[in-house]
Structure formats: structure tokens, C-alpha cells
C-alpha positions, 0 to 999 in steps of 0.5 A: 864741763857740764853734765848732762842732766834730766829736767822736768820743765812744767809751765801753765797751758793757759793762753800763748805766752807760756809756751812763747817765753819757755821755747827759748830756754827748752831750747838752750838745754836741749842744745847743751845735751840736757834731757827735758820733759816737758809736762802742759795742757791745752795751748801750751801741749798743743803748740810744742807737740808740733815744735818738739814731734820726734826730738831726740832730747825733748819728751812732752807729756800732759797734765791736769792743769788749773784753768780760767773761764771767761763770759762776754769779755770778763773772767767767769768765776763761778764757772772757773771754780766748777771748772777746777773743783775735781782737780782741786778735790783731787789735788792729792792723788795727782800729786802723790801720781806725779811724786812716784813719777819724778821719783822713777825718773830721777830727775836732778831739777825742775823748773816751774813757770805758774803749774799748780800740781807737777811743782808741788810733786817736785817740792815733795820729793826734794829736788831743786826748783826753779821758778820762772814767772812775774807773778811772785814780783806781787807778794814778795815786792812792792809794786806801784799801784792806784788805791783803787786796785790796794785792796785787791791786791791784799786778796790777790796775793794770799791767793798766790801765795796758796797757789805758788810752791816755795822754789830754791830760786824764783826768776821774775820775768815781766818788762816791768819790775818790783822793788823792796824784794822780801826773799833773798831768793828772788832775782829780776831778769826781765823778759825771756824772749823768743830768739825770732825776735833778735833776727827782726829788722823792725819796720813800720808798714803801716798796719796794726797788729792784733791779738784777738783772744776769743774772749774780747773778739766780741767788743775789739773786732767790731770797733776794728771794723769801724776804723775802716781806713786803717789796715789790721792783720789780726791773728785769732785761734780761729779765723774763718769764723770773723765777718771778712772786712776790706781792711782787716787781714785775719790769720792764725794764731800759732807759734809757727806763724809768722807772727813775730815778722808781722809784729817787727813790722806794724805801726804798733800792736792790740792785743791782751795785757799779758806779760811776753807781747807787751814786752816783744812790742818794746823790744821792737819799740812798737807802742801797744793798747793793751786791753785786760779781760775784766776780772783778771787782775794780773792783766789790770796790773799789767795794763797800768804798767803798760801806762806807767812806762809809757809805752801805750793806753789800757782799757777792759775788755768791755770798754773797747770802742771804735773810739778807743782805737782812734784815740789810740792811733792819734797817740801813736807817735807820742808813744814811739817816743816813750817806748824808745825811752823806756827801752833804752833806760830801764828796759832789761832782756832776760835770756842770758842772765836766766840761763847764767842762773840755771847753770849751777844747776846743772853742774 
């Protein structure tokens, strides 16, 4: 019989698809007995303070987390460097804090999606780890990729390298996946999707859904508006701040909406180059125009998968036209096919075999 035990589950507050792709497996512990604390910031906080508010099991506490910055459709560098000095120069102390409290609260295991400081605290005194996140695919994999990305790529993984903590297991979770693993402690399980998405009679319906992050609201919501005879329900962080169009339905964004019905039923989805909607849309086989912020180049990589399996178009943020969109609508049924083929060859869904992996820690 399994053990209770006491698990410190800390995950990167940046953007939504942190807090989506770790609900699952909080929940799975949590309805085994375990005792999760869950250590965030931002986004992340903000969307399991309400989900998890007076669970018996589940404790949520914030952190000092790393964060990006973005200006006019691309990734502000030096404002996300001054944004992340203190932290940085203060990355001791917050550690050495966080040691004393891993070490007070005896936990038997913590598990780690892209969290800079609580995982380091945890390294530090010793007790197993678990990584759950794409990015150690990059350094650690061989990765097909343009020879115009090569080099950045060489820069790129140093820097995750430095960013990253050695785990005992690393769990790699994208709809795409690497070959040639250099560590033996690396497994592929493919996405982790949220349990709302197998509930889903997908349909199409005739409109497009779309992702708006605020920072390519300024390029994608206008060239929306332009596609004037195509319907979008568009979920953004804050909705009444967009001009009201007869064709575009604007909602919230939320992990309490009801974005996941809406998905199952669009003709095909846009919204940023990330890990877990792509891979939610291929579930659903509903084709996707991913669009990468500029300067992020984990979203540029993500986008050329997007192409690679093809599964929709990719384009930068500050590319995104109303012709773009056109096109993109055209291709639509071209894309249906390759999302049904991709699905059904290599497409690989992560929620049993992650928690198979985590169970002799909790032995």
C-alpha cells in the first residue's frame, strides 16, 4: 500500500500553461492521500489560490520567481534583466530561506517544473527530485532545427544548463520530442493534459479560438478584426479593455473558464507557441497558428515543431497580418489531415505514464 507522503510541487508562475499541465498531477497526489505544497508566483498563484482555497491536502505558498518582460510584441531583454537583478543578487539568501524550510517541513520529495530557487533549495538538502518540463529535451537531445536557429541554440542551452538543477528523474512533456538523450535520467512522456480535455465530444462550430497575451494583442487583435466574416471567441486577461467587433466574442482567461468547451468546439485555434495549447489542440485535432513572441526562443522552437508536424503555420508576433490569418483559414482542412495523421502516429499523451514514474517515490 502507498504511503502518505509530504511533496513540495513548485512550477514557474509565467504565463498559463504552468499552472494547466501541473492541475492534473496535483490532483492525482492529492486524491492518493499525499500532502502537497505548492510553491508559485503571478499567474500560476493566482489561478490555484482559487482551485485549491481550504483543500484539506493542498497548501499554496508564494515565491520569488524569474520573470520575463515583453515591449511591443517581443521579449524586452534589458528590462527583463532589471526586472530579475535582486532576485539574481539575492539568489542566496532565497535559497538558504527556502533550505531551512524544506529541511523544517520534511518533505520526502519535490517535484519541479522550470522554478529557479525552491529547486535549488531542494537539490541542497538532498531530497529527491523530479523534473517535469520539455526544456532539458534541448540540451540533453538532438533536436531537428533550421541552420538559422544552430547557433542560438548553442547559446541557449548553456543558459539552461545554468538555469536548470540536476534531478534524480527529468520527465520531458512537449507534443514533440528529442532523440539521442545524453542522460539516461531522461524519459519522454509526452503532454500532460488537463482531465476537462478527455470529457470533450470535440466539434466544429464554425469559429476560431484564440489566445490573446497581451503582448501580441497590439499586432493579432487587429488583423482579427479585419477577417471580418469569420467569427473568433477570443480569451484575453482583460477583456473589456478590446474595441467591441460584431465578429469577435472577447472572454476571460482563466483556468475556471470555459475555455476547454470552447476549444473542443472551434474550427482551429491562434494563440502563442507554447507547450500545452498546441498540444490540447492536437488532441482535439483542431489545426493551430502559433505565433511566437520575438526574442523568445523556446517559442520560435516550438513554432517550427508546430510546422515540422504539420499540425498548423507559425509566424512572430510582429508578423501577424490580417493576411496571415486568411491564409491560415485556407489552409485549415489541409491541416485537419495532418493533425489526424500526426495524432494517431506519433502523438503521445503523458498523464499515466507520469504518474507510473512518480510512484516509486512515493513508496
Amino acid at each position: 500500500m502507498t504511503q502518505k507522503k509530504r511533496i513540495a510541487y513548485t512550477l514557474s508562475g509565467e504565463g498559463g500553461g504552468h499552472a494547466s499541465r501541473n492541475l492534473f498531477i496535483i490532483e492525482k497526489l492529492a486524491e492518493q492521500g499525499h500532502t502537497i505544497d505548492i510553491f508559485t508566483y503571478k499567474r500560476s498563484y493566482h489561478e490555484y489560490s482559487k482551485i485549491f482555497a481550504n483543500h484539506p491536502l493542498i497548501h499554496l505558498f508564494k515565491i520569488p520567481g524569474l520573470e520575463f518582460r515583453y515591449s511591443k510584441g517581443k521579449l524586452a531583454k534589458i528590462s527583463t534583466a532589471f526586472a530579475n537583478t535582486r532576485q539574481i543578487l539575492t539568489a542566496p539568501l532565497i535559497i538558504g530561506k527556502l533550505a531551512k524550510l524544506i529541511t523544517s517541513n520534511h518533505y520526502d520529495l519535490c517535484i519541479v517544473d522550470t522554478e529557479f530557487f525552491f529547486s535549488r533549495a531542494a537539490k541542497k538538502c538532498k531530497i529527491p527530485t523530479v523534473q517535469i518540463n520539455h526544456i532539458p529535451m534541448f540540451p540533453y537531445g538532438k533536436i531537428t532545427l533550421p541552420s538559422s536557429l544552430k547557433m542560438q541554440m548553442a547559446c541557449y542551452n548553456i543558459a539552461i544548463k545554468f538555469y536548470m538543477p540536476m534531478s534524480d528523474l527529468i520527465l520531458t512533456n512537449a507534443f514533440y520530442t528529442a532523440t539521442n538523450y545524453t542522460r539516461k535520467n531522461i524519459k519522454y512522456i509526452g503532454p500532460v493534459l488537463k482531465k476537462e480535455i478527455f470529457k470533450q465530444t470535440p466539434s466544429d462550430d464554425g469559429y476560431i479560438l484564440v489566445y490573446l497575451k497581451e503582448s501580441i494583442a497590439p499586432f493579432c487583435f487587429p488583423a482579427l478584426a479585419e477577417n471580418s466574416q469569420q467569427k473568433f471567441i477570443v480569451f484575453a486577461d482583460n477583456p473589456n479593455n478590446y474595441k467591441k467587433y460584431p465578429n469577435i466574442t472577447m472572454k476571460t482567461i482563466g483556468l475556471q473558464s470555459n475555455f476547454v468547451h470552447d476549444l473542443a468546439h472551434c474550427t482551429a485555434v491562434i494563440g502563442v507557441a507554447g507547450i500545452d495549447l498546441p498540444s490540447e489542440a492536437i488532441y482535439l485535432e483542431k489545426p493551430i497558428l502559433g505565433i511566437y513572441e520575438e526574442g523568445q526562443f523556446e517559442q520560435r522552437i516550438n513554432g517550427f515543431q508546430i510546422k515540422q508536424c504539420g499540425i498548423g503555420i507559425q509566424i512572430g508576433s510582429r508578423n501577424v497580418t490580417a493576411g496571415t490569418i486568411k491564409q491560415f483559414i485556407k489552409a485549415i482542412p489541409k491541416f485537419h489531415n495532418g493533425i489526424r495523421k500526426y495524432k494517431q502516429t506519433t502523438f503521445k499523451i503523458g498523464n499515466t505514464e507520469v504518474l507510473n514514474y512518480l510512484e516509486p517515490y512515493l513508496k
